[in-house]
Structure formats: structure tokens, C-alpha cells
N, C-alpha and C positions, 0 to 999 in steps of 0.2 A: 833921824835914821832909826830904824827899828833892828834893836842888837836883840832882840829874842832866841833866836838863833844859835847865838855866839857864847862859846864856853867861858864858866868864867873862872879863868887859872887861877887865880890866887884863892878861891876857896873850892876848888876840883880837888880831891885828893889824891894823890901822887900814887902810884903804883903797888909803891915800897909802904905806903902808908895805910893802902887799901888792904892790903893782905896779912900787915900786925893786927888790923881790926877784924880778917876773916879766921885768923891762926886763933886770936883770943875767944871770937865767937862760938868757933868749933870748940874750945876746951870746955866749954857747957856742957858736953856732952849732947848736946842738943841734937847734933844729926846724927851721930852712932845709936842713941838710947830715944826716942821720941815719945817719951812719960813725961814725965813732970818736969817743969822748965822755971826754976825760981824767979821770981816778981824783979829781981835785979841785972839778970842776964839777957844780954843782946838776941831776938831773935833776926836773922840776915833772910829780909823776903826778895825774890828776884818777880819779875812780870814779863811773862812770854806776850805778847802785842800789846801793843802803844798808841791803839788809837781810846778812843774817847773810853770806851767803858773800863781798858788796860787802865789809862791815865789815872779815872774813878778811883777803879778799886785801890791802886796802890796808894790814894790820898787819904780813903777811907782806913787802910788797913793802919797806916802811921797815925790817921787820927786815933783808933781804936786801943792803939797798945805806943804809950811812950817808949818802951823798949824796941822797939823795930825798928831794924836798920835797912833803906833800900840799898843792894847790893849789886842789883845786875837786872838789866834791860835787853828786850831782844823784841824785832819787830823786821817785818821783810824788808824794809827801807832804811838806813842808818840815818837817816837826814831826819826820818819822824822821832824815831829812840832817842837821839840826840837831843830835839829839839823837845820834842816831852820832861827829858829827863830836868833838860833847864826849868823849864816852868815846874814842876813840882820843887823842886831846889829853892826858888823863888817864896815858895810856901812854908818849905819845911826845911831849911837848911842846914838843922843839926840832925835831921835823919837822911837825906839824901846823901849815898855816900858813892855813887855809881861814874867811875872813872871813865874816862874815853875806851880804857880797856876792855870796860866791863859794859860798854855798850853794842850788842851785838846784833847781826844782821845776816838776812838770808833765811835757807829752808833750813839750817842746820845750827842757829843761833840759840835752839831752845837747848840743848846739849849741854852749853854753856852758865846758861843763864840757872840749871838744874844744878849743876857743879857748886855752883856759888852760895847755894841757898837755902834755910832749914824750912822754909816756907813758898810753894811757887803757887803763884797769882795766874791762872788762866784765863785768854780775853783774844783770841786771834781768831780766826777764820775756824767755824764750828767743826769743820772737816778734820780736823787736825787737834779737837779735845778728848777725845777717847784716846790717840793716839800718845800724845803728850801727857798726858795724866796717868796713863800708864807708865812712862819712863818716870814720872818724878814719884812715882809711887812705889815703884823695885827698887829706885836709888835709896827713900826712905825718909823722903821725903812729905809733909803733910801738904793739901791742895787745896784753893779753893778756884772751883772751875765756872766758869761762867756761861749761858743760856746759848742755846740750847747744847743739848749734851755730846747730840753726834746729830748726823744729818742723812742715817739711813741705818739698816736692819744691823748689818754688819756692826755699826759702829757700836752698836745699843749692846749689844753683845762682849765688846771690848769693855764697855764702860762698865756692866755688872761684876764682869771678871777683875777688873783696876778697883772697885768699892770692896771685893769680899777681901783682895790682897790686904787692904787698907785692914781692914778690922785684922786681917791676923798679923799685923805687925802695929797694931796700936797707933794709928796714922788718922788725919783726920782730912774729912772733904766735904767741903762747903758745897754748896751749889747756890749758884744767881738767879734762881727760882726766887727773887726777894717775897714773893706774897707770904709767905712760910716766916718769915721775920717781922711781919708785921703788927703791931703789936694789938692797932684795931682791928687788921682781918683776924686776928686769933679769937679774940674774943668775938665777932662776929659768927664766924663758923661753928665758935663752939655753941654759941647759942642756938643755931642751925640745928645741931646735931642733940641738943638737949629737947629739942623741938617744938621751939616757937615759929615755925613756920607748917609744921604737920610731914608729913611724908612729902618729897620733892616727887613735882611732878615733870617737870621740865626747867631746860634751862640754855638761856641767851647769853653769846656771849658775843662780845666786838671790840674788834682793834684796827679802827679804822682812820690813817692818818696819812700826811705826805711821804714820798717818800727818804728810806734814811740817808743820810750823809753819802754824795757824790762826788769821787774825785777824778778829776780828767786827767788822762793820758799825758803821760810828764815825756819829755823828745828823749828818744835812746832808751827808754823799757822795753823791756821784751814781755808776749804779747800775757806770758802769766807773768811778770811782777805785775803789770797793767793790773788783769783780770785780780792778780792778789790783794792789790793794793783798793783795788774797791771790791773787793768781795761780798757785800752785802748782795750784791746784782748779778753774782753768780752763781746758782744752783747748785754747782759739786765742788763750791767752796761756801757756802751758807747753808744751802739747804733749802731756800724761799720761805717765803713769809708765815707759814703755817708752824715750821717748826721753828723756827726766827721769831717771831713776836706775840701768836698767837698761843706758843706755849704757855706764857703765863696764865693766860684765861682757863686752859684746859687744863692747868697744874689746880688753879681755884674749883676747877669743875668738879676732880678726881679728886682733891680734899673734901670737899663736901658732901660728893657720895661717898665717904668713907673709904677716901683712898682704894676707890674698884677703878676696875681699868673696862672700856667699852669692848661688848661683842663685835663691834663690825662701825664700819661708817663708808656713808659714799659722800664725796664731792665733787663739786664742779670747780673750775677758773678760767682764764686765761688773761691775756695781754689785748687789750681795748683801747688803751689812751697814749701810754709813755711808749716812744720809737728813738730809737739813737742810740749810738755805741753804748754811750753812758748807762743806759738803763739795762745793759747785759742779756741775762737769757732768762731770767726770774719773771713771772706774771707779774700782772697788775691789780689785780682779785680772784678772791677765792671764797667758796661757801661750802663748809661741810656738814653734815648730820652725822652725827655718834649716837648709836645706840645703845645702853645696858642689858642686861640679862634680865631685869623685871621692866624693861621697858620702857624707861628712862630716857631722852633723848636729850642731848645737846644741840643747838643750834649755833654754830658760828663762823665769825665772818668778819675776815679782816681784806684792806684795801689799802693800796700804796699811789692814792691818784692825788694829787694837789686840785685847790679850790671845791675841793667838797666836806658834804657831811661830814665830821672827825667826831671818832666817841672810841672810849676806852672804859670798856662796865663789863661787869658778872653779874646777873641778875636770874634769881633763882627763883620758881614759880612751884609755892606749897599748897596742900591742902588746905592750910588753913592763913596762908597770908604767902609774903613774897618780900624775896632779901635780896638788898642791892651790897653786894660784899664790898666796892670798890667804894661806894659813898658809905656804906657802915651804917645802913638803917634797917629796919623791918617794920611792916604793915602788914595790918589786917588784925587777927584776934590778936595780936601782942603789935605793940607802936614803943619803940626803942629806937634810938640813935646813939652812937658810940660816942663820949663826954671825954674822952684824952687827948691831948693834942695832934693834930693834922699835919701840921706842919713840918717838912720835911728837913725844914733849918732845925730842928729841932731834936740833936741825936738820940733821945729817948722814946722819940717815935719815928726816925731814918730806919728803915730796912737796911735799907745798901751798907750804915755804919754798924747796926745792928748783925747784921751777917756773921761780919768780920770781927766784934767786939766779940761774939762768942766761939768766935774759931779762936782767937788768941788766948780766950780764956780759957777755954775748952784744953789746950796744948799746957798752958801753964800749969793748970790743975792734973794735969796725965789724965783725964776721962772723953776721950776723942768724941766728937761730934762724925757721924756721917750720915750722910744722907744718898746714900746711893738709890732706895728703894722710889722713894717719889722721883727723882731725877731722871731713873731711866723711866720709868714708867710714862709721868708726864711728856718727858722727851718723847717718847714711840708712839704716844697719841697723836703728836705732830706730826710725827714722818708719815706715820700708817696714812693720815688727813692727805696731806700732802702727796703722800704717792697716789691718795685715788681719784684727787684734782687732773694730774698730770696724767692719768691714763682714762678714768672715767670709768673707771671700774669700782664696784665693794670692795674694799677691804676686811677681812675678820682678825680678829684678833692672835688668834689662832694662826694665821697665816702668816703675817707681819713678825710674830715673835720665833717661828720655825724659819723663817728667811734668813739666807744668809748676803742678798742683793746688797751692795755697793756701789754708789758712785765712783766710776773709775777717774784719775787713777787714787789706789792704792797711797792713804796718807806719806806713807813710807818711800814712794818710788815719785813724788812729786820733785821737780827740779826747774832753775828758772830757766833751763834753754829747753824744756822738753817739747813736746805738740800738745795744746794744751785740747779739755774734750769737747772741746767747745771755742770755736770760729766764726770772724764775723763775715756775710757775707759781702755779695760787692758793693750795696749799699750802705755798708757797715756795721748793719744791723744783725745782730747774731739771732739764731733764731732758739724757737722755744717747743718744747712738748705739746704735742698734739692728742688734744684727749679721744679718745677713740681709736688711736692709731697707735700712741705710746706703747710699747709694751716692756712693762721693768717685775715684777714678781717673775 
């Protein structure tokens, strides 16, 4: 029988015994003062969703700093928070400290899980990170928030104003942009920019793979925990694939051109192969062009169809040769490849552990880490991409960051009995944006 599931009491911590370790952790000072945090003292991280990248981070975060203690769990489904919180337990079970109590669930779970915690882990449905990162950052709280930032103009907006909060209270925010952590894209890039490839002249970019983790309709959800609970596949709970996967590509773009953001871009997409509830209201491919202000263009293009072509590259085209950022080489007048370890078992070259090895240091030491300025930035290249798929219009740049458009609803007024914006027809099949027709600026 498979007790994966199943709690296991005799090392769950009792209530009474969770809250002498939150009473003791608080006397750090650690959430009142969010400076300097001594090498001895408990930091209490909690993780708002518990699906795959939640689970991640909070593995990575306990690997990164032995003083961290997981506190509190929060995920739309308690069955998942539950059943996550076990398997981490399983791994690390003199840091997992996260009681039945402290396992929480619903729209209103993050509330909780902020309470509890001098560190909160962001990882749920993109719609609801500008949102949540803002409350754990007035509470006073440090954050690390995970890809993409927001999932439209509105959101982007939130999220600058949650980063400048952060700096004037000494707070620190990771972002899940890992390329920025990596220790061969860095040296990569910078040789880019020292320039061993000459002036860029363009550049390809692709993320193109099956698509992500699909969960079917469980008996007795209602039609948004459904729609919640696989939110990759929903629109104005992800955002679609542009700003979902492809940001990473376009966060390597904007570092290479010297962290510039594009004038304009247009795109095409739509839905050609995946049909079924399951696959929500998200496209099935997308192609954008970004332009820069000298001229510069980006080409990219990512794809969510099974049994095809799959490639994941950044491939930058110089004057004088061409950098493959994601393999770590360069050709033409200069011939380099990046000579430190690849390997992602290997935490001195993990991003994802890397991230969070310098958030905790970064807190311990009082010299906060943030990163708000590429996060939102990279993020709004996505949306801008994205919104001119779905309607088939330019985009400027210009225009996208004067916008105040929003996927409705309103992070804040989401609830699991409400009408969600989006319905599947009689065939089940909910339907999608029509490029030409769409109209969202």
C-alpha cells in the first residue's frame, strides 16, 4: 500500500510545540528588524503553492541555509500541501516543521502562510504574484518569487511598486529568472558584452516542448478550483506560454543587450493540435518578433505540442561570431566554451540552489538582494509578446508599460464558488483568443 499520503504523527509537530519554535524564532528579531540575521538563528520560510516548482524551491531553500526552518504550507487544494509537505519531510526532517495546522488551503491560505514566516517562497498560479508578494512585503517580509512575475500590464505595475517597497525597508526579492544565477550564463554574457562576438546583430530564441503538467478534473471541484488546480492551461491564471516559459529566453535576450527593453514586437499564435477540457484556453504556439531602438531583433518561439521538435537555446548572432548562451560556447573570431561544471547535481553550478543560497546569504549578512528591475522588465516583454499573439496587433513598448489592462478577475476578488472568465463550451472545449478579433489594450 502506498502511505505517501499519510501523516506521520509521531514526528509531525504538535501545535503547542510548533509555536515555542515560532515564539523562539520571532525573538531573532528577524521579522521586526529584517538586517542582519546571525549564522545561528532560525530563519521560518513558509511556500504559498505546492505544486512542482513550490515543492522545488522550498527543497532548495532548506538545502541552501541549514538554519531554515519550513513553517507553513499553502496551496488551493489541502490534499496537495499535505501530501507535498510529507515528501519534503521525508528528505529533510529536522527542517520540515509544518503541522496539519499549518497546512493551508484555499484563495485565502497565503494570509496564513505570511503570518507564519520571516521568509515566503512564491510558486502558484502567476496571476496572484504581484498580488501576494505585495502582502508579504508590507508585512515585512523578505521573498523569493517565482517566473513569471505577473501575467499582464496591471500586474507589472504592482510588482515595480512591491520591489521599490522592498528596498525602502531593507527586504530582499529573489526572482525565478534562474539564467541570472547561473554561474556559466554569467560568464557567458559577460564575455558577450566584453565583445567576443562584435556588436549583436540578432537573435533566436526557442522553447519549444510538450506540454506542462496536466491534472484532470477531480469529482465535486468547482469549475475554478478545477481551472486552479491546472492553471498552467489557463490564461488569466498563467498568463500562456509567452510569459510562462518563454521568459526565460527573453530575460537572456534583455541581459545581453544590456538589459534594454524592445520598442515594439508583433506576434502570431494560436491552438492547432491539443483539443480537450484539459488543455484550457491557452494556445498551442506562438512566434514573436521584438524589435530594439537600433534595430536589433529578436526572434522567438515556443510550442506546447507533444511528438515534435523540442529545443530550449539562446543563440546570439554577432558581428563577428555567434553565442550559444544556453550550451556556453562562442564561434567565429573568438572559439571558447565554458570549462566549469554543467551539471545541475552539482550545487555550485544549480541556479535554482544558487538563487536561494544568496537570498539567505544576502538576509544573514543585512545587504538585501533585489531584483525587481530585470523581473519586471523581462516579465513585460512576455506579456507585451503575448498580448500581440492573442490579438494580432503591434505591440510598443511604450504602450504596454502606460497600460493599465488586466485579466479579469481582479487577483483580489477571485473565490472558488465565483463564475470563472472563462467556460467550457458544450463540447467541453473552452475556447481561445482570436487574433484579429481579440481586442485587450
Amino acid at each position: 500500500m502506498d502511505h505517501s499520503h499519510e501523516v506521520d504523527t509521531a514526528t509531525t509537530p504538535s501545535r503547542r510545540s510548533f509555536l515555542k519554535t515560532a515564539v523562539a524564532a520571532s525573538a531573532t528579531g528577524l521579522a521586526a528588524a529584517p538586517g542582519y540575521v546571525a549564522a545561528s538563528d532560525t530563519i521560518r520560510v513558509g511556500v504559498i503553492g505546492c505544486g512542482g516548482r513550490g515543492t522545488e524551491a522550498a527543497e532548495q531553500a532548506m538545502a541552501a541555509d541549514k538554519g531554515v526552518r519550513l513553517v507553513a504550507m499553502a496551496d488551493l487544494l489541502i490534499d496537495r500541501a499535505q501530501e507535498k509537505r510529507n515528501l519534503l519531510r521525508m528528505k529533510n526532517r529536522e527542517q520540515v516543521m509544518v503541522d496539519d495546522d499549518h497546512c493551508f488551503s484555499g484563495f485565502e491560505g497565503y494570509k496564513k502562510v505570511i503570518e507564519s514566516s520571516d521568509v515566503v517562497l512564491i510558486a502558484n498560479a502567476a496571476k496572484f504574484h504581484p498580488f501576494h508578494m505585495t502582502a508579504a512585503i508590507e508585512a515585512g517580509k523578505h521573498v523569493f518569487v517565482e517566473k513569471p512575475h505577473a501575467i499582464d500590464p496591471a500586474g507589472i505595475k504592482a510588482v515595480r511598486a512591491a520591489c521599490e517597497l522592498a528596498k525602502r525597508k531593507n527586504l530582499s526579492v529573489v526572482s525565478g529568472l534562474q539564467s541570472r544565477y547561473h554561474p556559466g550564463y554569467r560568464e557567458t554574457v559577460q564575455r558577450v558584452h566584453d565583445g567576443a562576438i562584435g556588436d549583436i546583430i540578432a537573435i533566436e530564441e526557442n522553447f519549444l516542448r510538450a506540454p506542462y503538467v496536466l491534472y484532470p478534473r477531480k469529482p465535486g471541484q468547482t469549475e475554478v478550483q478545477y481551472q486552479g488546480s491546472n492553471q498552467y492551461h489557463f490564461h488569466w491564471l498563467s498568463g500562456d506560454d509567452v510569459p510562462q516559459s518563454l521568459v526565460h529566453n527573453l530575460d537572456r535576450a534583455s541581459w545581453a543587450m544590456h538589459n534594454q527593453a524592445p520598442a515594439k514586437c508583433h506576434g502570431m499564435g494560436g491552438r492547432s493540435t491539443l483539443h480537450g477540457e484539459i488543455y484550457g484556453s491557452v494556445f498551442d504556439h506562438h512566434a514573436v518578433v521584438y524589435e530594439f531602438a537600433n534595430g536589433v531583433r529578436i526572434y522567438a518561439f515556443c510550442r506546447t505540442i507533444p511528438e515534435c521538435y523540442n529545443d530550449s537555446s539562446s543563440t546570439l548572432l554577432g558581428a563577428k561570431g555567434r553565442c550559444n548562451i544556453t550550451k556556453m560556447t562562442i564561434e567565429g573570431e573568438t572559439k571558447w566554451q565554458y570549462s566549469g561544471p554543467r551539471t545541475y547535481s552539482n550545487t555550485s553550478s544549480n541556479p535554482y540552489y544558487i538563487e536561494h543560497a544568496e537570498l539567505f546569504k544576502a538576509i544573514r549578512a543585512g545587504t538585501p538582494i533585489n531584483n525587481g528591475d530585470y523581473m519586471a522588465r523581462s516579465t513585460l516583454m512576455g506579456i507585451m509578446g503575448q498580448i500581440s499573439c492573442y490579438t494580432g496587433k503591434e505591440v510598443t513598448w511604450e504602450q504596454i508599460s502606460a497600460s493599465d489592462f488586466y485579466f479579469a478577475p481582479k487577483p483580489e476578488d477571485v473565490r472558488i464558488d465565483m463564475e470563472p472568465p472563462v467556460k467550457p463550451g458544450p463540447d467541453g472545449t473552452y475556447p481561445v483568443f482570436t487574433p484579429g478579433v481579440t481586442k485587450l489594450l
